[in-house]
C-alpha positions, 0 to 999 in steps of 0.5 A, a space after each residue: 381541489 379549490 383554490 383562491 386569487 385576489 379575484 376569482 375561486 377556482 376548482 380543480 374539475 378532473 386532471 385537466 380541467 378547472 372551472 373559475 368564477 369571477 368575484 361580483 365587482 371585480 375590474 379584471 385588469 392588467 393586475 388580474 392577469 399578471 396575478 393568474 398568470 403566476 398562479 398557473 406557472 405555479 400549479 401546472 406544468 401541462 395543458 389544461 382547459 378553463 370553464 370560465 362560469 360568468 354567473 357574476 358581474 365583472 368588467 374588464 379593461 382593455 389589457 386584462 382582455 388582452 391577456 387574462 387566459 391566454 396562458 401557453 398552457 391553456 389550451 381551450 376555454 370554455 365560457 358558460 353563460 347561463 341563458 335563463 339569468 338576464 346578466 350572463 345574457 349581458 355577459 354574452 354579447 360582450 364575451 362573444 365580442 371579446 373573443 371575436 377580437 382576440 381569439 383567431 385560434 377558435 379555442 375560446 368558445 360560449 356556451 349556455 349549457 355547462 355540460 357542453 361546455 365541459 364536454 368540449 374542454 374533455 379533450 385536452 
């Protein structure tokens, strides 16, 4: 199953995993993660996990940082940076940052190989 928001495709992997990526050029702000919040109110009414493929160039704001995938029912997100791509290299750095402050819980994770990644988020 696909799905559409303002600023990313989301695909439905198994019964608790979904995979996003982010549209070229997207500001992921405040906006974004009111938006995302309401879309997973609407589908989900169980935990999930989230593999967030950074394959294309996106910013973020310092609110939509804040709360863009902490939804109480995600319960694990795995970002997938492509080691191979000089730009998810970039993603990287500034994701392995980002997570460093704002995820104390451990249940964000980075990964250059999608099938690890998606084998961590299995578990839910």
């Amino acid at each position: 199953m696909k799905y559409q928001t303002s600023f990313s495709e989301i695909v439905q992997l198994s019964e608790n995993v979904f995979e996003t990526v982010v549209k070229e050029g997207t500001m992921l702000d405040k906006k974004c993660a009111d938006e995302v919040w309401n879309f997973w109110n609407d589908l989900r009414d169980k935990p999930f996990g989230l593999l967030v493929n950074c394959k294309n160039k996106y910013t973020r704001s310092f609110e939509g940082t804040m709360e863009v995938g902490k939804h109480i029912l995600q319960q694990k997100t795995a970002y997938f940076c492509n080691a191979d791509d000089n730009y998810s290299k970039e993603q990287l750095k500034t994701t392995l940052q980002i997570i460093k402050l704002t995820d104390p819980s451990g249940n964000h994770k980075v990964f250059t190989d999608r099938d690890k990644a998606l084998n961590w988020l299995s578990d839910i």
